[in-house]
C-alpha positions in Angstrom: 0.0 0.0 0.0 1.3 3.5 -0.4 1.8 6.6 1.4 -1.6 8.3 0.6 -4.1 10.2 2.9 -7.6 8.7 3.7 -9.1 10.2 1.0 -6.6 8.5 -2.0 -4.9 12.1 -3.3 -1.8 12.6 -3.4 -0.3 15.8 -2.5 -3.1 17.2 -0.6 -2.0 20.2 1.6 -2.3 20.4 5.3 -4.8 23.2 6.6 -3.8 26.5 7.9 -5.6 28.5 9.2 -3.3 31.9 8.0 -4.9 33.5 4.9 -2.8 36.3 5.2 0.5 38.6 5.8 -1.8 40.6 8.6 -2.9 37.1 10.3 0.8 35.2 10.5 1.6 38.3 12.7 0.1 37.3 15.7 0.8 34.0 15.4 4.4 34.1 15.5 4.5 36.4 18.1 2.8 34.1 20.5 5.4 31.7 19.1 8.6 34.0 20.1 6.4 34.8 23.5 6.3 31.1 24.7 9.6 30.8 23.7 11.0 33.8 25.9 8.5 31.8 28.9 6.0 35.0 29.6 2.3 34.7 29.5 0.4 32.7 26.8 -2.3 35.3 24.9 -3.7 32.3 22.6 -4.8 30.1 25.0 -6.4 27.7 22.4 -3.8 26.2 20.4 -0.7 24.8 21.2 2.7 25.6 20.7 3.1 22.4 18.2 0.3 23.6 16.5 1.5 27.5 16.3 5.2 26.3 14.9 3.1 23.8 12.5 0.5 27.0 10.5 3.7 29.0 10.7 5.8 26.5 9.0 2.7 25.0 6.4 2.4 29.6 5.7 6.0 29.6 4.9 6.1 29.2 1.4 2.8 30.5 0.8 2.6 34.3 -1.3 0.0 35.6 1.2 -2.3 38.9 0.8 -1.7 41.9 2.8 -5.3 41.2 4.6 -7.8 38.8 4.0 -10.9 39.5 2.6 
């Protein structure tokens, strides 16, 4: 059997849930806040999850803002 998601495409993209330049801003700086050790502002997701949008966002050519 081969590596394919549940679904049988190949290739299919992980979901993010940065749409824009405006949005990844936050996100990293809750990143670089946990980091240092001061006081979480996004209690929701976890810092696996932050480092994982910001890394699938990367490589992404993002709008300024999202509509």
């Amino acid at each position: 059997m081969s590596d394919q998601s549940s679904c049988g495409k190949k290739g299919v993209r992980k979901h993010t849930p940065i749409v824009s330049q405006k949005q990844r801003g936050p996100f990293g700086s809750e990143l670089a806040r946990r980091r240092a050790g001061k006081k979480r502002r996004m209690g929701g997701i976890t810092t696996e999850e932050l480092r994982s949008h910001l890394h699938e966002a990367k490589g992404k050519k993002l709008p300024k803002r999202a509509r």
